[in-house]
C-alpha positions in Angstrom: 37.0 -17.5 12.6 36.9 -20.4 15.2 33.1 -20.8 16.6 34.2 -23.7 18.6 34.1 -21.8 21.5 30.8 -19.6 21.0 28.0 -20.2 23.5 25.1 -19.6 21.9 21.9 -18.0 23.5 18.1 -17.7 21.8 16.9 -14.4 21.8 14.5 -13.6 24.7 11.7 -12.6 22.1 11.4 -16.4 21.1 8.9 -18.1 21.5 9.0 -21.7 23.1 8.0 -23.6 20.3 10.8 -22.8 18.2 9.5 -21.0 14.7 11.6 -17.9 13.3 14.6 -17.4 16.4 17.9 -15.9 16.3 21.0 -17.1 18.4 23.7 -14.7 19.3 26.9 -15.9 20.8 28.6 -12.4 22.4 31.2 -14.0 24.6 33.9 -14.1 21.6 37.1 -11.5 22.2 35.9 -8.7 19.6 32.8 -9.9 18.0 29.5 -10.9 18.3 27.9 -13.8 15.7 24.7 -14.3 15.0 23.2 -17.0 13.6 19.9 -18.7 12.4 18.4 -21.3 14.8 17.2 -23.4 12.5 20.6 -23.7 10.8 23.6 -24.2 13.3 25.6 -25.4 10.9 24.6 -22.9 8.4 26.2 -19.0 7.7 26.9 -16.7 10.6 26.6 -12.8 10.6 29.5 -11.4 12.6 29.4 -8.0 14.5 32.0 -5.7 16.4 30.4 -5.2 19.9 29.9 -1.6 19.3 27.8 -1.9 16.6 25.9 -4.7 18.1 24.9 -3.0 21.3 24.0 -0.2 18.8 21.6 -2.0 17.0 20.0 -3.6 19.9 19.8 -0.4 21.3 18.0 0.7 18.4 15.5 -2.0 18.1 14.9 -2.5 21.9 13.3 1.8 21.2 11.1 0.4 18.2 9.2 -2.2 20.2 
């Protein structure tokens, strides 16, 4: 998968002084990645947009 293009985005949840934040890039064809912001260069979870919107869905009822 080429991440070359990916814009990544922080989660709106995070707090300004860094600490435990996710990054989500969503404007790939066909998936959505995820990745740790502490490690950019590290392992990326990949979604299909479906599923994604799903399980923000899900979590934006929990809080």
């Amino acid at each position: 998968m080429d991440l070359s293009d990916a814009r990544w985005r922080k989660s709106t949840r995070s707090g300004p002084d860094g600490g435990n934040c996710v990054e989500v890039a969503d404007n790939l064809s066909g998936v959505v990645i995820v990745r740790d912001s502490k490690d950019p260069s590290g392992p990326v979870l990949a979604f299909d947009p479906y599923a994604w919107r799903a399980f923000v869905a899900g979590m934006t009822r929990r809080s």
